[in-house]
Residue frames as qw, qx, qy, qz and C-alpha x, y, z in Angstrom:
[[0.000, 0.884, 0.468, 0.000, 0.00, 0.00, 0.00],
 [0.406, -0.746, -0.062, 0.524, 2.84, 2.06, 0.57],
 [0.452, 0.074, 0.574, 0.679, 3.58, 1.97, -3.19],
 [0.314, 0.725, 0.523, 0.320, 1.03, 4.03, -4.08],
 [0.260, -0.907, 0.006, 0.331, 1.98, 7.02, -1.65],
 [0.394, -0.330, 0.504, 0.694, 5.55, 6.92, -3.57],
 [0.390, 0.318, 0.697, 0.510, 3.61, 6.35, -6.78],
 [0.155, -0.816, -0.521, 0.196, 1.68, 9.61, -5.93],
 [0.452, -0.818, 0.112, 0.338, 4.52, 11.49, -4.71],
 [0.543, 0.031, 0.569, 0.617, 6.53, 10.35, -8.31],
 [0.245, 0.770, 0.500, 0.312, 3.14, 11.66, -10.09],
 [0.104, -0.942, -0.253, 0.194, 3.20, 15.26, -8.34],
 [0.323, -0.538, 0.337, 0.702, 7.19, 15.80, -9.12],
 [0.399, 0.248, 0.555, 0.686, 6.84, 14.68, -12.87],
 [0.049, 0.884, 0.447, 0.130, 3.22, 17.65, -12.67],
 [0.165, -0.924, 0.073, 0.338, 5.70, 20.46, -11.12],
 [0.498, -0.319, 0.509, 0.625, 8.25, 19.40, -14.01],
 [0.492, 0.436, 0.751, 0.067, 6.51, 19.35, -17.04],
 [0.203, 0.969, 0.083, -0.117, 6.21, 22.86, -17.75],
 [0.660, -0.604, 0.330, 0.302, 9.86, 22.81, -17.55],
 [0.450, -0.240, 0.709, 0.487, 10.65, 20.81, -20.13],
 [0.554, 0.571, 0.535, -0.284, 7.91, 21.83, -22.38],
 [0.367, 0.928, -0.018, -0.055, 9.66, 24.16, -24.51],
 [0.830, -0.081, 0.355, 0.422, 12.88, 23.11, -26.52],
 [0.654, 0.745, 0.092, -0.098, 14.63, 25.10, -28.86],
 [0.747, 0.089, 0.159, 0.639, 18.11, 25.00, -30.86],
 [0.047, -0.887, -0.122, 0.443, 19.44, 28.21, -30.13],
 [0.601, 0.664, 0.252, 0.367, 20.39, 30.37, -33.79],
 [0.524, 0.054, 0.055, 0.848, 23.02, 32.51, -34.70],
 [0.345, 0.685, 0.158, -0.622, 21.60, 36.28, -35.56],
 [0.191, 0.167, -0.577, -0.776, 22.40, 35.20, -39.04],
 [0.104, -0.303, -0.946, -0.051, 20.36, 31.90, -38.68],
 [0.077, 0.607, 0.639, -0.467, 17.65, 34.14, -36.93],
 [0.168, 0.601, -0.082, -0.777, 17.56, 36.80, -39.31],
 [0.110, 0.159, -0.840, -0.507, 17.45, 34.47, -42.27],
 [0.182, -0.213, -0.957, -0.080, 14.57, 32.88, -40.88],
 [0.031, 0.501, 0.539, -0.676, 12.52, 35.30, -39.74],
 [0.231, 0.762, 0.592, 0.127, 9.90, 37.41, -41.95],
 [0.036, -0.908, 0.001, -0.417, 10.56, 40.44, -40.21],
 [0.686, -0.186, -0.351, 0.610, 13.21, 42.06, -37.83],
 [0.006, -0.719, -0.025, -0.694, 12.52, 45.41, -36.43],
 [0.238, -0.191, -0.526, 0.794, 12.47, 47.17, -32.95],
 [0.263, -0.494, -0.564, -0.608, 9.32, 47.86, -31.27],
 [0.199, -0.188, 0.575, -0.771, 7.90, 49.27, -28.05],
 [0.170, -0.446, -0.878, -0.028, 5.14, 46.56, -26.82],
 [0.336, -0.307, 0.111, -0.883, 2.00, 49.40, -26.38],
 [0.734, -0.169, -0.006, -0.658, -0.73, 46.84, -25.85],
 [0.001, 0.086, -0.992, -0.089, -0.47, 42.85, -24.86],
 [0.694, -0.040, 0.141, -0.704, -4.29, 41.35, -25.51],
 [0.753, 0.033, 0.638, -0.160, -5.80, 37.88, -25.98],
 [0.164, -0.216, 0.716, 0.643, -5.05, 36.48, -29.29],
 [0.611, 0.375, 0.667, -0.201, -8.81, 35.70, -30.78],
 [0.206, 0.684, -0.335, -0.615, -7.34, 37.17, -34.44],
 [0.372, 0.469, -0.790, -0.132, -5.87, 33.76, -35.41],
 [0.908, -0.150, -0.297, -0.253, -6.53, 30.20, -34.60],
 [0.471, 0.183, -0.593, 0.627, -2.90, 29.95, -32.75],
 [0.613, -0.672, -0.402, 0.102, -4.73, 31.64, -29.58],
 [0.723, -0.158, -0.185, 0.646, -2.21, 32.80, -27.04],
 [0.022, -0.803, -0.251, 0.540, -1.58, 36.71, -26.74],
 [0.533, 0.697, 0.228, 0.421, -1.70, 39.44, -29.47],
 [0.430, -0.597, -0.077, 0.673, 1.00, 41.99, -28.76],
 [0.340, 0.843, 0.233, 0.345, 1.07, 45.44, -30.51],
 [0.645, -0.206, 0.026, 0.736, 4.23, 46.89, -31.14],
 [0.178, 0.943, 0.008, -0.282, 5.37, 50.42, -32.19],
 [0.820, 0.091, 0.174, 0.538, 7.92, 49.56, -34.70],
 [0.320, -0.850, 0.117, 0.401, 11.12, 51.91, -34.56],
 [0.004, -0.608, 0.702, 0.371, 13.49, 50.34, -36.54],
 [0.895, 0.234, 0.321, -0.205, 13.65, 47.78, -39.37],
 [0.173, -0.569, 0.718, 0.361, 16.00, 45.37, -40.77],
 [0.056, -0.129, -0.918, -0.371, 13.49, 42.77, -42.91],
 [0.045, 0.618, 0.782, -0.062, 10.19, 42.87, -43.81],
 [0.019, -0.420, -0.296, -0.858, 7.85, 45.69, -44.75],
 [0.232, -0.517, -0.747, 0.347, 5.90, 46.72, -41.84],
 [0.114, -0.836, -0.143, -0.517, 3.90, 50.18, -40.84],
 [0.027, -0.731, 0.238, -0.639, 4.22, 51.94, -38.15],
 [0.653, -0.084, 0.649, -0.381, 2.21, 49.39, -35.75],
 [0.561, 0.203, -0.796, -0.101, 2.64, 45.73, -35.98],
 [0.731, -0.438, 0.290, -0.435, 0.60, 43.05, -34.19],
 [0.414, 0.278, -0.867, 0.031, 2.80, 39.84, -33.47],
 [0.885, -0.145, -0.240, -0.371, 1.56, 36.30, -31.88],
 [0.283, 0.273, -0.872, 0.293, 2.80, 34.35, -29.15],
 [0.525, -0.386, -0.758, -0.032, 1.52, 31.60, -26.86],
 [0.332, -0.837, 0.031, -0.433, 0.35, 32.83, -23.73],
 [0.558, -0.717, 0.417, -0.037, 3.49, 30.81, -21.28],
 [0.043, 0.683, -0.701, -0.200, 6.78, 30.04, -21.85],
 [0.474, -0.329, 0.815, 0.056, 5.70, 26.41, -21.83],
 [0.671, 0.584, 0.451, 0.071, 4.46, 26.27, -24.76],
 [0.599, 0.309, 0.335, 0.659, 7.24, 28.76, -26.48],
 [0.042, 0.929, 0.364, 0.056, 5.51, 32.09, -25.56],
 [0.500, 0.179, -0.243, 0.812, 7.54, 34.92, -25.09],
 [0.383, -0.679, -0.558, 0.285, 7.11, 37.13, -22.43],
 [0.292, 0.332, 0.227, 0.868, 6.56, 40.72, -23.65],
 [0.257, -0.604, -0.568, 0.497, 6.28, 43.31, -21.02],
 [0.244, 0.839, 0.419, 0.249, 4.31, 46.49, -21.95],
 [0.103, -0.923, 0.335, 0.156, 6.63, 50.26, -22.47],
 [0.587, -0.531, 0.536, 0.294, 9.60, 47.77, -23.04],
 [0.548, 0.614, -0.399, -0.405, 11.40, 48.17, -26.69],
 [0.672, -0.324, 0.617, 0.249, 12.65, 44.96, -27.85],
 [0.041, 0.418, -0.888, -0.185, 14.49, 43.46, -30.55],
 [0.725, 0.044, 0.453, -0.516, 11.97, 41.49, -32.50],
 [0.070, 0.155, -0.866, -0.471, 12.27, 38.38, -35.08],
 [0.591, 0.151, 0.391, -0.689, 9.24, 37.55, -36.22],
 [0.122, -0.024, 0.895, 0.429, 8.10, 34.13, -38.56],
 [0.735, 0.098, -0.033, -0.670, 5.02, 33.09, -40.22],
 [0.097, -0.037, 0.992, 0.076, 3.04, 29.91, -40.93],
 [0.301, -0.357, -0.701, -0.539, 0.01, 28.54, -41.79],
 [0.295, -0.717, -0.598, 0.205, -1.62, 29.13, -38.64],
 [0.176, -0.910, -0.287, 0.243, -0.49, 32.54, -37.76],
 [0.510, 0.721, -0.082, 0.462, 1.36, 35.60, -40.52],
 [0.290, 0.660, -0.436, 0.539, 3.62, 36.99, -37.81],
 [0.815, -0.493, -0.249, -0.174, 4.45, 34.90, -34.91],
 [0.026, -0.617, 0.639, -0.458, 7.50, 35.63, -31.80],
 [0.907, -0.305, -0.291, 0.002, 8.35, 32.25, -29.73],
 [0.510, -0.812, 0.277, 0.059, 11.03, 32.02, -27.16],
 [0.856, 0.060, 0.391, 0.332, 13.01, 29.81, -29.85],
 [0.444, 0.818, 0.011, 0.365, 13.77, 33.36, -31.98],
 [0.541, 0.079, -0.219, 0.808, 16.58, 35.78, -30.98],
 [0.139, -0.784, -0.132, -0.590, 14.06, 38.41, -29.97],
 [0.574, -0.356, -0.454, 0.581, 15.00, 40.02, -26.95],
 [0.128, -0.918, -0.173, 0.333, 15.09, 43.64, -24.97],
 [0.741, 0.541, -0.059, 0.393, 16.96, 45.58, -26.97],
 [0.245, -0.821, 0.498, -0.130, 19.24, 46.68, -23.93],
 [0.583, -0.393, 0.710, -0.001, 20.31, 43.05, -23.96],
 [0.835, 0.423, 0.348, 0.057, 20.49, 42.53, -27.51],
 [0.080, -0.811, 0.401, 0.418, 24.13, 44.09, -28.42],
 [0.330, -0.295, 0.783, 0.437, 25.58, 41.39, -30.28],
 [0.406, 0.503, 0.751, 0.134, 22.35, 40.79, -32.63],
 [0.259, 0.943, 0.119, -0.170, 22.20, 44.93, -33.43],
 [0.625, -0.471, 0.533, 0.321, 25.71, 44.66, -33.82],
 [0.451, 0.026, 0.797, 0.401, 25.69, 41.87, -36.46],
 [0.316, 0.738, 0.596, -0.013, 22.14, 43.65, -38.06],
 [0.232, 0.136, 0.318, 0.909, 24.05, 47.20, -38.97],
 [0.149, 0.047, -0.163, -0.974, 22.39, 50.19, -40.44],
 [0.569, 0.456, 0.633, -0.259, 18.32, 49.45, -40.69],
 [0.295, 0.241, 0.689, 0.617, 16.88, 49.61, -43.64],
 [0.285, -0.689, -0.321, -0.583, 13.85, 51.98, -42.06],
 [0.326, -0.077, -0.677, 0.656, 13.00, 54.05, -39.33],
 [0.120, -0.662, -0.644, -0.363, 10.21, 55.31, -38.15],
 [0.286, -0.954, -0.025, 0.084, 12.11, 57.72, -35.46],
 [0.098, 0.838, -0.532, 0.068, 15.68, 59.08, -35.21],
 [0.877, -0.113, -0.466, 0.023, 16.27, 55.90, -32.99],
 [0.330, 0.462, -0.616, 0.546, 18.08, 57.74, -30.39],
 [0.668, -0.512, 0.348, -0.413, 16.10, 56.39, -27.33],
 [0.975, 0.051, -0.035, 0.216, 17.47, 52.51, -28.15],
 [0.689, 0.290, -0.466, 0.474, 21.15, 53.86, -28.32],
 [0.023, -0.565, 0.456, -0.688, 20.75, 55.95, -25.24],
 [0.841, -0.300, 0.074, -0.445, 19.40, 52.99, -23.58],
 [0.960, 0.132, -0.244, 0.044, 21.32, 51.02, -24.39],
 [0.466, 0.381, -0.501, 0.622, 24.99, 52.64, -23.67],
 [0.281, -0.617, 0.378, -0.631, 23.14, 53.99, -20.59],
 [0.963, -0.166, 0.133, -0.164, 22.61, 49.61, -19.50],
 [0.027, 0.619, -0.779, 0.094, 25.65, 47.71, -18.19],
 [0.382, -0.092, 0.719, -0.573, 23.52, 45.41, -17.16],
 [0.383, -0.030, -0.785, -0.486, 21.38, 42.27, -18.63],
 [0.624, -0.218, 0.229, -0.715, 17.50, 42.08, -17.43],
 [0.268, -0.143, 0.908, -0.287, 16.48, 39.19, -16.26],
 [0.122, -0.126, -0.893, -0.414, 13.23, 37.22, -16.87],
 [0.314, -0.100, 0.184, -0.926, 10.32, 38.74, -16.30],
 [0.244, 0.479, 0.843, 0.013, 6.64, 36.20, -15.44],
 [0.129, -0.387, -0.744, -0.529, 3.86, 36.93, -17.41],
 [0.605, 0.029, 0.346, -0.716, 0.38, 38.07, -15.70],
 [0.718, -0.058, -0.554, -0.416, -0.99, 34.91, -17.33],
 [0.938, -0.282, 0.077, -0.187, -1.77, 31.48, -15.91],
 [0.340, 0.550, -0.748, 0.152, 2.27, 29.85, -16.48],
 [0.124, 0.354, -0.875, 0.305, 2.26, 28.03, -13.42],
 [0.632, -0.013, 0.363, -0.685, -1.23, 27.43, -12.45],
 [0.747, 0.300, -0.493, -0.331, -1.13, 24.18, -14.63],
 [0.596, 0.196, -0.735, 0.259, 1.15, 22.39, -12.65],
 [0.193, -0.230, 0.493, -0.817, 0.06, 23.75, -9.42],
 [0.814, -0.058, 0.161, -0.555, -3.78, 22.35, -10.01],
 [0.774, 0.172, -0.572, -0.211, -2.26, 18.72, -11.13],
 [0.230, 0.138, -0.783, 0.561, -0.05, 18.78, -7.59],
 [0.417, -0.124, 0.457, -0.776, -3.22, 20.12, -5.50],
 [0.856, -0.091, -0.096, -0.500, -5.52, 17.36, -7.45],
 [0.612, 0.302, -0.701, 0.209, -2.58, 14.80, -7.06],
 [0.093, 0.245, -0.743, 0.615, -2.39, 15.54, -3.37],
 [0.652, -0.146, 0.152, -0.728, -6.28, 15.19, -2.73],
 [0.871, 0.149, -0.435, -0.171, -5.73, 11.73, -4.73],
 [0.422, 0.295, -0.743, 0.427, -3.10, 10.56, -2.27],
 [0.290, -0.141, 0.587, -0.742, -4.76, 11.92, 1.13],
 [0.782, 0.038, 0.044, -0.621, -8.22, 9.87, -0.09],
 [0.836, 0.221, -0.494, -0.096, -6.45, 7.07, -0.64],
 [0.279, 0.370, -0.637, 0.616, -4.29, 7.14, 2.33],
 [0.393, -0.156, 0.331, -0.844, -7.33, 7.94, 4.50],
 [0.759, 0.008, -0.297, -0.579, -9.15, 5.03, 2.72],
 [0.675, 0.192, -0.679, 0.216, -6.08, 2.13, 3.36],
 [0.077, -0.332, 0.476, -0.811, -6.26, 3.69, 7.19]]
């Protein structure tokens, strides 16, 4: 009887891993990322909403685009990502400029995953670097360089407001109900 308590107690670690390991990706050069991307521009995130544009789901972020290095784009651009990192989202916090690669597919024309090179563009030196002169701008661009030279410093990872962890959280809380009823039953 004591096997199940272990067998329980196995279930609840693999439910608080899972998210973990959801998301895989082979990390790309900035050529590899720029080659493969649709678009590449710098954008301030204004808005972050539910996705209900596209059948992908997940959130619709709306950028101000600043700079561009591929792709034709306007002024505002709405890109697609899941809504938590375990599934690939990226986590795109509103006022903050980043350093965006963007792909398409059949499900959704301009989509940002944590597998691109997109990033803040205070912590994207070596990828603006390698990217040169844009090709468009849509301001002078001097808030990105005075951000940038004025950061010594690489931000961290920021959570989401979404649900991220609440997945694994309800499998441990229904896991533990399953264990204590059983435990309570063998008793």
């Amino acid at each position: 009887m004591r096997w199940l308590a272990v067998l329980f107690l196995g279930l609840i670690s693999l439910a608080q891993t899972s998210e973990a390991r959801a998301c895989s990706c082979m990390q790309l050069s900035p050529s590899e990322g720029l080659s493969s991307s649709l678009a590449v521009f710098t954008g301030e995130v204004t808005s972050i909403a539910p996705n209900d544009a596209t059948k992908f789901g997940g959130l619709e972020v709306t950028l101000r685009v600043k700079e561009v290095w591929k792709g034709t784009l306007a002024e505002e651009v709405k890109v697609h990502t899941a809504a938590t990192g375990a599934a690939c989202g990226y986590t795109f916090v509103k006022g903050t400029t980043y350093l965006v690669y963007a792909v398409s597919d059949d499900a959704d024309p301009m989509r940002v995953s944590l597998c691109s090179r997109t990033a803040p563009v205070d912590n994207a030196k070596e990828d603006l670097d390698f990217l040169g002169k844009p090709s468009h701008r849509f301001d002078d661009g001097s808030a990105r360089k005075s951000k940038r030279e004025e950061s010594n410093t690489k931000d961290g990872c920021s959570a989401s407001p979404g649900t991220a962890g609440s997945t694994g959280l309800g499998w441990m809380v229904l896991l533990l109900a399953g264990a204590a009823l059983m435990i309570r039953r063998l008793a």
